[in-house]
N, CA and C atoms as a LAMMPS dump frame, in Angstrom:
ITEM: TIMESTEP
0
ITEM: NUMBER OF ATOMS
654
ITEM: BOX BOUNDS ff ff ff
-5.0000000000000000e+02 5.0000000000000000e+02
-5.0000000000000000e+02 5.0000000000000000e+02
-5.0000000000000000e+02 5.0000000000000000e+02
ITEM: ATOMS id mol type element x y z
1 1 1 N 0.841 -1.204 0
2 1 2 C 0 0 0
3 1 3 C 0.871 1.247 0
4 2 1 N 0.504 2.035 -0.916
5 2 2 C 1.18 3.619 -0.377
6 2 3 C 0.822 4.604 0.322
7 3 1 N 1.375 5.91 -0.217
8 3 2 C 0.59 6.773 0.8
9 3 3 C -0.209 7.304 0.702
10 4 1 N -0.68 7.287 -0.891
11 4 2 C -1.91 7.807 -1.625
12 4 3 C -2.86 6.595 -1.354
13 5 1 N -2.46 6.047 -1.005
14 5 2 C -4.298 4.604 -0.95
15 5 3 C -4.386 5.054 0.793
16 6 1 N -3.752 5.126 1.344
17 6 2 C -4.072 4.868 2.881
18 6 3 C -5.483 6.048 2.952
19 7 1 N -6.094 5.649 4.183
20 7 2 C -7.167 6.513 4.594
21 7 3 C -6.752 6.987 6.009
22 8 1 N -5.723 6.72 6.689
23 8 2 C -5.506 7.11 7.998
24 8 3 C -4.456 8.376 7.727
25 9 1 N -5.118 9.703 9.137
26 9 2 C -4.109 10.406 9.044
27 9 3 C -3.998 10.78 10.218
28 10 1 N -2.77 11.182 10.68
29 10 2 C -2.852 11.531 12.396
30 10 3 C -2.424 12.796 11.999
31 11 1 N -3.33 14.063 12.209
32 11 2 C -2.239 15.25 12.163
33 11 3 C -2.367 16.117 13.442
34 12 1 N -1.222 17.174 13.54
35 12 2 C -0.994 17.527 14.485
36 12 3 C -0.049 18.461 14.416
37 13 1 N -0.887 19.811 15.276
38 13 2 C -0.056 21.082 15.383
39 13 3 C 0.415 21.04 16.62
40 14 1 N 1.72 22.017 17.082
41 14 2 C 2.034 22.387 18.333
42 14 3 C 3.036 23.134 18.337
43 15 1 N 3.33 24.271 19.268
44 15 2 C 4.466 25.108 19.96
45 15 3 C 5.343 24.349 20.682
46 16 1 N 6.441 25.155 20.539
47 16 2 C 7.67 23.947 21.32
48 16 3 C 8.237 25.88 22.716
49 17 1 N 8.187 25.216 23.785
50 17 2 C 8.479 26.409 24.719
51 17 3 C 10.103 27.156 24.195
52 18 1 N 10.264 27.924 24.274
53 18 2 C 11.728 29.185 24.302
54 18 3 C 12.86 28.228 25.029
55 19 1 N 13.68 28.08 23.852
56 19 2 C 14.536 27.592 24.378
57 19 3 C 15.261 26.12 24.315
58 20 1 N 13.888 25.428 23.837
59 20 2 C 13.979 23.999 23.472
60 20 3 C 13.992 23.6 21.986
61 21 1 N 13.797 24.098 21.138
62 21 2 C 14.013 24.397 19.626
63 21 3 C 15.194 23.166 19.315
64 22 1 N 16.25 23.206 19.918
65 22 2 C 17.331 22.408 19.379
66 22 3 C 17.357 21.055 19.369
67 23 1 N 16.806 20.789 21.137
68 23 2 C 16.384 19.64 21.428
69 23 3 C 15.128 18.964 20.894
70 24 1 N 14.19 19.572 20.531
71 24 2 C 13.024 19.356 19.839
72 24 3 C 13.529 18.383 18.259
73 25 1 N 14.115 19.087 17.95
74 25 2 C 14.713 18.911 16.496
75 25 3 C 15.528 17.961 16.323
76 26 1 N 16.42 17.767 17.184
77 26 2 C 17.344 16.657 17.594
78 26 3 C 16.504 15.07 18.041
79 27 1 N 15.487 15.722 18.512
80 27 2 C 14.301 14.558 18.89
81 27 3 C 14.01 13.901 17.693
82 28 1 N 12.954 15.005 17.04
83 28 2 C 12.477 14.409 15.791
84 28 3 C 13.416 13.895 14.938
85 29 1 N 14.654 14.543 14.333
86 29 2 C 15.442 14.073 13.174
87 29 3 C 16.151 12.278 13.967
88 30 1 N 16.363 12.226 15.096
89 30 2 C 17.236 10.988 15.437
90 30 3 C 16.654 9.906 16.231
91 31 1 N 15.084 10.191 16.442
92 31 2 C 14.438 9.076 17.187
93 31 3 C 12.773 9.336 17.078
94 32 1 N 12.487 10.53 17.371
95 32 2 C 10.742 10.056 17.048
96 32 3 C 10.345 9.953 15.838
97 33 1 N 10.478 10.478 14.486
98 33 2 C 10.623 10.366 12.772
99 33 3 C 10.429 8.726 12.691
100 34 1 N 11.677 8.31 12.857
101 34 2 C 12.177 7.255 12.393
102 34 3 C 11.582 6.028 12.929
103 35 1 N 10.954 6.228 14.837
104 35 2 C 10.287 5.475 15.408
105 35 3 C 8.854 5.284 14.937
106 36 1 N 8.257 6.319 14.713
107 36 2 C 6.854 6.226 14.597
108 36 3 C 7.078 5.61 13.061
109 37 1 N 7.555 6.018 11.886
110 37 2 C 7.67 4.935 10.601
111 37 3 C 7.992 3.424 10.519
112 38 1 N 8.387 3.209 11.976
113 38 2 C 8.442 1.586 11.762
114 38 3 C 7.541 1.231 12.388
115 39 1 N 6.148 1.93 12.979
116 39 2 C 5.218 1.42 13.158
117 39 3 C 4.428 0.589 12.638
118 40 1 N 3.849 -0.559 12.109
119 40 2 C 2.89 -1.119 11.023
120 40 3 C 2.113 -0.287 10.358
121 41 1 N 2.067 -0.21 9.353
122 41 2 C 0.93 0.652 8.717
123 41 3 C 1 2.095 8.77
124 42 1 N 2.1 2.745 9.069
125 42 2 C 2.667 4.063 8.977
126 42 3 C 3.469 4.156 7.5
127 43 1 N 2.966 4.936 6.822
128 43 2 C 2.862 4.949 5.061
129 43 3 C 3.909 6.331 4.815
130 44 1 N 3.744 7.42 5.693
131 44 2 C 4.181 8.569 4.967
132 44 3 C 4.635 9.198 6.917
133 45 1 N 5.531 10.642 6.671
134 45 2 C 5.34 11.5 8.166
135 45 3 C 6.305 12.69 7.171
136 46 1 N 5.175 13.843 7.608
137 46 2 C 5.407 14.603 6.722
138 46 3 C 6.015 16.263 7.905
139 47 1 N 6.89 17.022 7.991
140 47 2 C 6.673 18.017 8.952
141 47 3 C 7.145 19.289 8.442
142 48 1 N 6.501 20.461 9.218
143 48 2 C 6.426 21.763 8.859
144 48 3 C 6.692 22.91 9.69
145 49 1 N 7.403 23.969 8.993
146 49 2 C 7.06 24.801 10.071
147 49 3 C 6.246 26.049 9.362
148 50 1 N 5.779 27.233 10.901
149 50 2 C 4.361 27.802 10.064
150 50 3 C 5.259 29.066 9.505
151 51 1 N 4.757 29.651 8.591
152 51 2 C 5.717 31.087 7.574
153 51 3 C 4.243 31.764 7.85
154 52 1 N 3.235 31.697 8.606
155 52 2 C 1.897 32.482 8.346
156 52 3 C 0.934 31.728 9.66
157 53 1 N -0.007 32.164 10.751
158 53 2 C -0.702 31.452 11.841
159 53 3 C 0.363 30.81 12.419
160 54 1 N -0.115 30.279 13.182
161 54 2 C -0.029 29.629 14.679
162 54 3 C -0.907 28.043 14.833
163 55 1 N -0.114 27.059 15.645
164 55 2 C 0.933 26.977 16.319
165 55 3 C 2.173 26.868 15.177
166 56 1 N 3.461 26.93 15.498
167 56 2 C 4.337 27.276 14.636
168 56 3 C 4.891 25.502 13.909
169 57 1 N 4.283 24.787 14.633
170 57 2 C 4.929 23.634 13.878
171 57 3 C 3.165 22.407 13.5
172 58 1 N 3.333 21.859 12.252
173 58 2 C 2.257 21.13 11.626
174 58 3 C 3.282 19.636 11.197
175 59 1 N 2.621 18.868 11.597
176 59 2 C 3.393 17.435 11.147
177 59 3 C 2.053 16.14 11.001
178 60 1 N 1.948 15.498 10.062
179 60 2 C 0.863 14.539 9.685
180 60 3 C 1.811 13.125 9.573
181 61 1 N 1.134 12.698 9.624
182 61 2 C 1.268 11.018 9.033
183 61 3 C 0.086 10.308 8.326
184 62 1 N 0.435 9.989 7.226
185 62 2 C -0.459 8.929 6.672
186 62 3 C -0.739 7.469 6.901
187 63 1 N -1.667 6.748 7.746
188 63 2 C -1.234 5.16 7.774
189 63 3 C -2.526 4.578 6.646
190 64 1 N -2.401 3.185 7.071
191 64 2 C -3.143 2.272 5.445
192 64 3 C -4.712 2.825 6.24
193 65 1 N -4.927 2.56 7.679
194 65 2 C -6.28 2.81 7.551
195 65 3 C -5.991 4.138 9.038
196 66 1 N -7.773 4.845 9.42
197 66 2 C -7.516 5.204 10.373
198 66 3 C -7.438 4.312 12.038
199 67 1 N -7.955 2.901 11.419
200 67 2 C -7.149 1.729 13.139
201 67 3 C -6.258 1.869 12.913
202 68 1 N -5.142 2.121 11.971
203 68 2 C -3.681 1.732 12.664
204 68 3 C -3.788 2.356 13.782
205 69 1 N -4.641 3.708 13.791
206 69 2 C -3.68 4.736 14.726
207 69 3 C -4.497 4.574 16.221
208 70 1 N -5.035 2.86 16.635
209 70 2 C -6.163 2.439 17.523
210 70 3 C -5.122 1.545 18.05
211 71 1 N -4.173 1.112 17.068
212 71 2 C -4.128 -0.677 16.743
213 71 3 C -2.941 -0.688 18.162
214 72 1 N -2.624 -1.697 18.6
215 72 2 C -2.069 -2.62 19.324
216 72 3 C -0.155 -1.676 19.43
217 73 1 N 0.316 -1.96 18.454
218 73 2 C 1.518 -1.779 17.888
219 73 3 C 1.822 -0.371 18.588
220 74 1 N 0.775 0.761 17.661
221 74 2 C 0.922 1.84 18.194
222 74 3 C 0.752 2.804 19.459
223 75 1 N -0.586 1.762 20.262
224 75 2 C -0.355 1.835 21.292
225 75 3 C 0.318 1.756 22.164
226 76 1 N 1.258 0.55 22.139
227 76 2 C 2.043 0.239 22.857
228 76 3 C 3.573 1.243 22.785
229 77 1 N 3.687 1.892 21.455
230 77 2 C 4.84 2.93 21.487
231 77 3 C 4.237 4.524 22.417
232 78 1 N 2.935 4.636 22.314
233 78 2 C 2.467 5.872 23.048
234 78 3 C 2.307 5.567 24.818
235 79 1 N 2.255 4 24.931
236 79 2 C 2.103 3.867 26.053
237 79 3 C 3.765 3.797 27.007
238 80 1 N 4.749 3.64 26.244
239 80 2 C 5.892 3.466 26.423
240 80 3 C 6.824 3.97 25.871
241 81 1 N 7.019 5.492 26.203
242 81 2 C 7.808 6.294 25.546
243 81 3 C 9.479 6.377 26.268
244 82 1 N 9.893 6.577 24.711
245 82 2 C 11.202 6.142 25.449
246 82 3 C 11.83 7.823 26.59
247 83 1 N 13.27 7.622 26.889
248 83 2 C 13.183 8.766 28.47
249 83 3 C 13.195 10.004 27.842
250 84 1 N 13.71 10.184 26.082
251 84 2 C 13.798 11.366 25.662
252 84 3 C 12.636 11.815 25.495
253 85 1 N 11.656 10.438 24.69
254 85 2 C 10.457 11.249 24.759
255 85 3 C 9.352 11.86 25.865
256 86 1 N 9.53 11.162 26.998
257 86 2 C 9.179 11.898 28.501
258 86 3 C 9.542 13.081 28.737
259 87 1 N 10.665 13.281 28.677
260 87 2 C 11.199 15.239 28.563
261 87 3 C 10.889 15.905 27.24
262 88 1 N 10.87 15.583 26.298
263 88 2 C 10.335 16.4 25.194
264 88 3 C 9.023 16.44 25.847
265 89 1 N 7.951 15.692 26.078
266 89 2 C 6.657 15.654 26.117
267 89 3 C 5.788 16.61 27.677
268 90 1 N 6.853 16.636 28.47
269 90 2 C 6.432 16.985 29.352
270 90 3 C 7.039 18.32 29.71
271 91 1 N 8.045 18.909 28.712
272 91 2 C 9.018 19.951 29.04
273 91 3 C 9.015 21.141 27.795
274 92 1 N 9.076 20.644 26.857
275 92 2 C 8.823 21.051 25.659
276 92 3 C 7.982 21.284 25.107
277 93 1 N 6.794 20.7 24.562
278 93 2 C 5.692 20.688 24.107
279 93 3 C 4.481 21.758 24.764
280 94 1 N 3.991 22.331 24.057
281 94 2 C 3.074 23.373 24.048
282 94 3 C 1.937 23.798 22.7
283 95 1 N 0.8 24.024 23.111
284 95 2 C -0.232 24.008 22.329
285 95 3 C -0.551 23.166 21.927
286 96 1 N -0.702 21.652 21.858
287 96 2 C -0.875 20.449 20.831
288 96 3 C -2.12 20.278 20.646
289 97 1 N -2.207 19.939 19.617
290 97 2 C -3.515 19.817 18.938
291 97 3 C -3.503 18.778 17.784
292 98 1 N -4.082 17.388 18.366
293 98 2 C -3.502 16.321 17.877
294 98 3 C -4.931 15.764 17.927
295 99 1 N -5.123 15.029 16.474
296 99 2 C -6.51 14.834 16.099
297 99 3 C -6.238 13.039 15.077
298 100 1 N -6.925 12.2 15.13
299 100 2 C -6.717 10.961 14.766
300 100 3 C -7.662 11.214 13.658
301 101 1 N -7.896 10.92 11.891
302 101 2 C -8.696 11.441 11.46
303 101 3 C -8.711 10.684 9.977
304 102 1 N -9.523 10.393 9.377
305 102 2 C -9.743 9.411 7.853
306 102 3 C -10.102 10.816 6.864
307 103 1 N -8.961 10.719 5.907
308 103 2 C -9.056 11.153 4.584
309 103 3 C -10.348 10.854 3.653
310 104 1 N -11.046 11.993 4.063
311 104 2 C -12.542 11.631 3.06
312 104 3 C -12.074 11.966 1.73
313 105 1 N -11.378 12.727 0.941
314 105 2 C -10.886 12.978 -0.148
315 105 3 C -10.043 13.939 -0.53
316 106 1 N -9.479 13.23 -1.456
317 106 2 C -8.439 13.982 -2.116
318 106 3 C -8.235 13.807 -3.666
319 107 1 N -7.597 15.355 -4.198
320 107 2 C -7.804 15.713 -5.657
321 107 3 C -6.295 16.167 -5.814
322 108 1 N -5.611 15.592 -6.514
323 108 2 C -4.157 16.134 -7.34
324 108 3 C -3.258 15.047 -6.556
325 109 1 N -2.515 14.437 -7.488
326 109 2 C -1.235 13.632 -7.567
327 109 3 C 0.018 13.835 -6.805
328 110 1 N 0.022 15.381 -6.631
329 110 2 C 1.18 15.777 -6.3
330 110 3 C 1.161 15.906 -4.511
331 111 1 N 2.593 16.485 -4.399
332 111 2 C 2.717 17.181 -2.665
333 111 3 C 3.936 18.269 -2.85
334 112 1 N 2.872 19.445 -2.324
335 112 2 C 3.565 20.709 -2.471
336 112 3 C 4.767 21.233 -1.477
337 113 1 N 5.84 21.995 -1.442
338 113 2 C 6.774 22.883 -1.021
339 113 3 C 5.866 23.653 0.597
340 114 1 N 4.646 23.41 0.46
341 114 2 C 3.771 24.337 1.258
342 114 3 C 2.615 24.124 1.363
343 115 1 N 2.216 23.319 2.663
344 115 2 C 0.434 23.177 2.723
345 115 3 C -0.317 24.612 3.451
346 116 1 N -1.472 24.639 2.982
347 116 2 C -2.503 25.528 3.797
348 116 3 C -3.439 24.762 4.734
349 117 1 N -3.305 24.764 5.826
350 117 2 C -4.283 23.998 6.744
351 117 3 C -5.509 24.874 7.204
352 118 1 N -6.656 24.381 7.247
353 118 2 C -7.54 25.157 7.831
354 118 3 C -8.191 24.606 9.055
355 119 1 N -8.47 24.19 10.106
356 119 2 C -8.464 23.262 11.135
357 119 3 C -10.468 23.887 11.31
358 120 1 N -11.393 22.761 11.148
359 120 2 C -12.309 23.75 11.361
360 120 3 C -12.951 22.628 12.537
361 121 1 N -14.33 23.402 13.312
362 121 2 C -14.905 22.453 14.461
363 121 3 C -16.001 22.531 14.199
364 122 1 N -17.013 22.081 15.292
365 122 2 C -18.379 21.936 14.924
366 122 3 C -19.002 20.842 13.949
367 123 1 N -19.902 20.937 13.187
368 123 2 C -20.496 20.302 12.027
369 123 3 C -19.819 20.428 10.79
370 124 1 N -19.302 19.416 9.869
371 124 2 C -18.555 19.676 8.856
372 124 3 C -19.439 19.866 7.411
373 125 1 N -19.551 20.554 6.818
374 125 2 C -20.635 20.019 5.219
375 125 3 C -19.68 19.494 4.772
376 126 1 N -19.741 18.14 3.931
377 126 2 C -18.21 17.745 3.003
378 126 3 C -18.293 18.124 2.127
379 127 1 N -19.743 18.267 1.483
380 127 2 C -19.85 18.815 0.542
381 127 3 C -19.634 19.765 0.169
382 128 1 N -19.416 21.04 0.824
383 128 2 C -19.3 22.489 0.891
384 128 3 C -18.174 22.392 0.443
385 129 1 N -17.426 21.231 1.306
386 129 2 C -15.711 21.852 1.32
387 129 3 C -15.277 20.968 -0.009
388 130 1 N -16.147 19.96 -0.698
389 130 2 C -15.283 19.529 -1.884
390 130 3 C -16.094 20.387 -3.059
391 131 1 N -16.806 21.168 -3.022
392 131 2 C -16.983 22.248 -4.089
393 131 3 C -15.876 23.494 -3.702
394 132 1 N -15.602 23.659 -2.497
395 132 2 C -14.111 24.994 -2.668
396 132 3 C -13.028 24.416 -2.967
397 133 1 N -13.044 23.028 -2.829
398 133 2 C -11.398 22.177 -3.068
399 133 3 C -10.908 21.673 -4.408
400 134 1 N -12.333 21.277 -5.259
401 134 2 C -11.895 20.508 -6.251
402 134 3 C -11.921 21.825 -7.477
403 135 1 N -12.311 22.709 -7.437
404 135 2 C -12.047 23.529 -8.804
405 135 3 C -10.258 24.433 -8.194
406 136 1 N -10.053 23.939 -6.977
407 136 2 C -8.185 24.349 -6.914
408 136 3 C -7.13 23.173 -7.452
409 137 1 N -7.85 22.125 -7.666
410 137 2 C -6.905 21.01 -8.36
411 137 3 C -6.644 21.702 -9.23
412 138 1 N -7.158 22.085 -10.21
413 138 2 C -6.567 22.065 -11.862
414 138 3 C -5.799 23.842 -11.46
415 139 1 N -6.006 24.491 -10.677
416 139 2 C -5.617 25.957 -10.526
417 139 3 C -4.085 25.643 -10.459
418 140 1 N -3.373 26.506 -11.31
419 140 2 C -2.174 26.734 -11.437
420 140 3 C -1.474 26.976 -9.68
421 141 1 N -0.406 26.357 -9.598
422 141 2 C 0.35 26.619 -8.307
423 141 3 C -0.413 25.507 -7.323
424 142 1 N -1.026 24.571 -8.008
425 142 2 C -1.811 23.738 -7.04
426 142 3 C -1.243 22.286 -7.298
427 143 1 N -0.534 21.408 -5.684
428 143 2 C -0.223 20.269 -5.793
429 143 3 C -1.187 19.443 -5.905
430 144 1 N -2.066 19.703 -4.907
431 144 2 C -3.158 18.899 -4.155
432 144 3 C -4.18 19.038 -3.25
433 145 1 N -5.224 18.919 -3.381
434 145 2 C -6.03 19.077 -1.864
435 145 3 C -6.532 17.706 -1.282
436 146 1 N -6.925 17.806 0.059
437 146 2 C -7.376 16.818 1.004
438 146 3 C -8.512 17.55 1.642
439 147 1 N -9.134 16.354 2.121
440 147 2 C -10.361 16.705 3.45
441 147 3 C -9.913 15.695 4.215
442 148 1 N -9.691 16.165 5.525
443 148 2 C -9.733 15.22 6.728
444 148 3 C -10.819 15.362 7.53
445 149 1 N -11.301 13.964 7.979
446 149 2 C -12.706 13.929 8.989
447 149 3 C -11.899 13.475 10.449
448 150 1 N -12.286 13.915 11.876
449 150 2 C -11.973 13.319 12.901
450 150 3 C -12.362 12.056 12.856
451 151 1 N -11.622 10.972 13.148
452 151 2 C -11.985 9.49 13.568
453 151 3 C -12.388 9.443 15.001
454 152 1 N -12.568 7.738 15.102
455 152 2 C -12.563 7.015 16.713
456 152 3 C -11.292 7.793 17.062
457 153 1 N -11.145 8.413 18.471
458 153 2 C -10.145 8.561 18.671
459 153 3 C -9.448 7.246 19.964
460 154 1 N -10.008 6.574 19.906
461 154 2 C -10.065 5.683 20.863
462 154 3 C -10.854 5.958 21.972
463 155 1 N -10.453 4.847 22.961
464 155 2 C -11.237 4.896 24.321
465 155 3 C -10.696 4.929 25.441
466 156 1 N -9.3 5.285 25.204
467 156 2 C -8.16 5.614 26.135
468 156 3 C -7.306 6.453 25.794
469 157 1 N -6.852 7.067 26.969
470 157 2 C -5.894 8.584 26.727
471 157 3 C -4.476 7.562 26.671
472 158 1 N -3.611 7.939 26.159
473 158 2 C -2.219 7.346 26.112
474 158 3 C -1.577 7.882 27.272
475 159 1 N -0.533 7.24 27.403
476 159 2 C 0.691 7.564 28.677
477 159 3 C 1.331 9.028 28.144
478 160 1 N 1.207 9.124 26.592
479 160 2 C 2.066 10.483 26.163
480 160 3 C 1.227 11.46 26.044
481 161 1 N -0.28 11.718 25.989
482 161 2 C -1.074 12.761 25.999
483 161 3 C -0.83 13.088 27.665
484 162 1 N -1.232 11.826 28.43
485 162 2 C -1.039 12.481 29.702
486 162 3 C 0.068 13.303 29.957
487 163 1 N 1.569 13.225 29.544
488 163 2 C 2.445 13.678 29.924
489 163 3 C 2.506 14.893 29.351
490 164 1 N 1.651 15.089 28.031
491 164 2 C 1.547 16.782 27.469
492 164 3 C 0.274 17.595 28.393
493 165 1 N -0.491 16.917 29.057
494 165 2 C -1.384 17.842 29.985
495 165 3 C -2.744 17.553 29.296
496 166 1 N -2.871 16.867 27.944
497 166 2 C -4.041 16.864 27.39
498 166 3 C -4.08 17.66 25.615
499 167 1 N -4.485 17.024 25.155
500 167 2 C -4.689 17.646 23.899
501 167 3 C -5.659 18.033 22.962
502 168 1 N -5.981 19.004 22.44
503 168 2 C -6.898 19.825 21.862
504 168 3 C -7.432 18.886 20.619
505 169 1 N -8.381 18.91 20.065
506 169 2 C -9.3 17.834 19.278
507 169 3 C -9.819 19.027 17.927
508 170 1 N -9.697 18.539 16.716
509 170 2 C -10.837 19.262 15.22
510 170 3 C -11.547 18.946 15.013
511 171 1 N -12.659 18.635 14.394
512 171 2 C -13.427 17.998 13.752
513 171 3 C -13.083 17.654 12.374
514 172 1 N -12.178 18.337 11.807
515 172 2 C -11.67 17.93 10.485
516 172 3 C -10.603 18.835 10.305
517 173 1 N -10.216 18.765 8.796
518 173 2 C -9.356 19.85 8.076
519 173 3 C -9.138 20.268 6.798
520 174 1 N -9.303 20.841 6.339
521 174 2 C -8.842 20.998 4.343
522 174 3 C -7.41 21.605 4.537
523 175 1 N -6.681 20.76 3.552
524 175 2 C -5.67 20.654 3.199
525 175 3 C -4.981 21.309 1.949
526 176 1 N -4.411 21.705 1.79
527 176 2 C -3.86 22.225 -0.127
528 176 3 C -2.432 22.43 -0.11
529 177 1 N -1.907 21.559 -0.654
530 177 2 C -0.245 21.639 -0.81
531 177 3 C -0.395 22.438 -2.32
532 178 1 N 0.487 23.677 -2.161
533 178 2 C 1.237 24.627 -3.362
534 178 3 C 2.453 24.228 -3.574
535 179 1 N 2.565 25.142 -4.704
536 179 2 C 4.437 24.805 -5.123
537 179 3 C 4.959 25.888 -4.197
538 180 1 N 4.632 26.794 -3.942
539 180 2 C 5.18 28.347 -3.911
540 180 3 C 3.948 29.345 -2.871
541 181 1 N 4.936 29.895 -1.826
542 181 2 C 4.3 30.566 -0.898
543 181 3 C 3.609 31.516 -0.974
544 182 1 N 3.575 31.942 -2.715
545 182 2 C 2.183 32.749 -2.844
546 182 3 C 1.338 32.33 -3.007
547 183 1 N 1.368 30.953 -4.189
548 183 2 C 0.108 30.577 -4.465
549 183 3 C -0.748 30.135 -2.94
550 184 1 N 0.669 29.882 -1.6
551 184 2 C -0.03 29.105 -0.616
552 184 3 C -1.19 30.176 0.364
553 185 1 N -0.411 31.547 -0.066
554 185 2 C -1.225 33.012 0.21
555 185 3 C -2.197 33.049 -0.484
556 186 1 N -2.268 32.802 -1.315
557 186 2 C -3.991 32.882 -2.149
558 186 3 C -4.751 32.145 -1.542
559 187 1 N -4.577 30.634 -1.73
560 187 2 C -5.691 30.019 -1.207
561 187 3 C -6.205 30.294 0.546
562 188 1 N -5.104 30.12 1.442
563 188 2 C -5.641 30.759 2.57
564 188 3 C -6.391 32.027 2.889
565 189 1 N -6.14 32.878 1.877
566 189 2 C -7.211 34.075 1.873
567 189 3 C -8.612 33.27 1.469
568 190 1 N -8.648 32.674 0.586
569 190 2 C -10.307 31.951 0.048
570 190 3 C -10.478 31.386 0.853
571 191 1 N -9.665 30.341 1.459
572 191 2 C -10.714 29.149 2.609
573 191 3 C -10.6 30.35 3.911
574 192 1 N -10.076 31.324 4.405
575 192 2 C -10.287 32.342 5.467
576 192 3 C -11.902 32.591 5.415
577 193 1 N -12.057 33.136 3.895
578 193 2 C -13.345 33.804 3.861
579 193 3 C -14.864 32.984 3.221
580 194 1 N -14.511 31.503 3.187
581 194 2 C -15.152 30.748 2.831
582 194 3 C -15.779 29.884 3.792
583 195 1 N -14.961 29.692 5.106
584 195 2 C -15.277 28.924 6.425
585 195 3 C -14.555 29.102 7.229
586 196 1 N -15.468 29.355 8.656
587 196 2 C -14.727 29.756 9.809
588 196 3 C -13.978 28.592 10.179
589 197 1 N -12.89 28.904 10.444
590 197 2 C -12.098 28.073 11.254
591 197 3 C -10.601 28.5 11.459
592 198 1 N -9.5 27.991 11.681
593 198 2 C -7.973 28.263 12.031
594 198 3 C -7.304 27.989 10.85
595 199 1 N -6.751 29.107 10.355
596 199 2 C -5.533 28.999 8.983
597 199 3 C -4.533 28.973 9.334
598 200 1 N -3.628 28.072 8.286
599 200 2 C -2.372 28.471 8.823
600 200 3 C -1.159 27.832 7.722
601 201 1 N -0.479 28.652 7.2
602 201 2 C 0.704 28.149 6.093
603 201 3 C 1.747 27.456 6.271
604 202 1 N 2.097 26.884 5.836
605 202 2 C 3.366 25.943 6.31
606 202 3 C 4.625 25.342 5.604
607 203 1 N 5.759 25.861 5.71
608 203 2 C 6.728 25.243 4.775
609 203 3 C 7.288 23.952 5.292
610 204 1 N 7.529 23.371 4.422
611 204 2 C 8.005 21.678 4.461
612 204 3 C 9.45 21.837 5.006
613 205 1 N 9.535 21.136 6.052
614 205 2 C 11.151 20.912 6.196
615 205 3 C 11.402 19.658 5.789
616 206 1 N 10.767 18.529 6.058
617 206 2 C 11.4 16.904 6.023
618 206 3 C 10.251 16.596 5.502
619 207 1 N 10.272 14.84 5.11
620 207 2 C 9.462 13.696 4.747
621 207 3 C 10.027 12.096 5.039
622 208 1 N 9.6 11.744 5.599
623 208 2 C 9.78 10.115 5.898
624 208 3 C 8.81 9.545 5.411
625 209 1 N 9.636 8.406 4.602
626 209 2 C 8.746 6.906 4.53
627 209 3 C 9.611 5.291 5.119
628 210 1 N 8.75 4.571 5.15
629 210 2 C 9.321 3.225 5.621
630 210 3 C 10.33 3.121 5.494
631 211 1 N 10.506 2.877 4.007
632 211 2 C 11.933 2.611 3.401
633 211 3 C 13.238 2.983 3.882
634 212 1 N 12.998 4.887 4.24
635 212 2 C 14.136 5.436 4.67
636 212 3 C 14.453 5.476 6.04
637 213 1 N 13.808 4.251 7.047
638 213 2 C 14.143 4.166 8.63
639 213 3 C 15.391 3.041 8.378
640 214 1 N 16.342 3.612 7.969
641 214 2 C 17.409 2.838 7.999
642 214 3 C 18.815 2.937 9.163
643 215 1 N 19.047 1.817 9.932
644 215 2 C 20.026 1.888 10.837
645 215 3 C 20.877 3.669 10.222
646 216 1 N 21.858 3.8 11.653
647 216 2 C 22.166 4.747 11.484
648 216 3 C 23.81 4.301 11.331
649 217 1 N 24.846 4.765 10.404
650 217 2 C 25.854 4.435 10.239
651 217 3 C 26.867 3.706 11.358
652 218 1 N 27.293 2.439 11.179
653 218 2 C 28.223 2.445 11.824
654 218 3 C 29.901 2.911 11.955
């Protein structure tokens, strides 16, 4: 399966406190990246930081369905974090807003330099949002769009939400990867004034897939 068939997506914004920036980074690039991709059924992990809104960092994962992100495997890594991730999680971390959620659809092949997230709550129309999404496929400067729906989020809090204090929930999201940080300025002006909810731009720093969780040199 790839990362275009999967229907699971875990995404997730958050602030990292003054000061911890290095260690944060050092986290992700040399142990949480690489851990969460050898999860079963972890397809894609994509991360960002924001050039436009708040919180300043956006990072998703794609798995084959939205149970992986229920399933056994993955539980057991949230329930048992290793000691770095206890101090990142309990020291570092700020604002999170971490939502378990199935890809109702998506239009364009590609993945852009720059997504526009719009995080919205309440009642979703899907319909609403795949008449503003699908006439931006063919629009010049356009990779791709998505709709994300909130899933089951389960029926238990993990050992690592507890250690962040609790985490903030969407009801969905529209998605639009651009090539280029204007086109990613256009569309966030339209979905701003098209549906209430939280915007926010984002440039790509990294991408992981399976393949590339490879030992680290000896």
């Amino acid at each position: 399966m790839t990362a275009d068939s999967g229907s699971g997506v875990l995404a997730i914004w958050n602030d990292i406190r003054t000061g911890r920036e290095g260690e944060f980074e050092a986290w992700y690039k040399n142990e949480h990246f690489p851990e969460r991709l050898s999860v079963p059924g972890f397809r894609l992990g994509r991360r960002y930081e924001a050039v436009a809104g708040e919180p300043r960092y956006f990072c998703y994962y794609i798995t084959d369905t939205p149970e992986t992100l229920t399933s056994a495997a993955y539980l057991e890594r949230l329930n048992n974090p290793t000691a770095l991730t206890r101090t990142m999680m309990t020291e570092a971390f700020a604002n999170m807003n971490r939502t378990l959620c199935r890809r109702a659809w998506r239009g364009g092949v590609l993945r852009g330099a720059f997504s526009v997230t719009l995080r919205l709550c309440g009642t979703i129309d899907e319909a609403s949002c795949r008449s503003f999404l699908a006439p931006l496929v063919a629009a010049d400067g356009i990779a791709r769009c998505e709709i994300w729906l909130a899933a089951d989020q389960g029926s238990q809090v993990a050992t690592e939400e507890r250690l962040r204090g609790g985490d903030r929930k969407i009801a969905g999201c529209l998605l639009v990867d651009t090539l280029r940080e204007e086109d990613a300025r256009r569309v966030s002006e339209k979905a701003a004034a098209a549906f209430s909810g939280e915007a926010g731009i984002y440039r790509l720093l990294c991408e992981i897939e399976p393949f590339r969780c490879l030992p680290a040199p000896s």
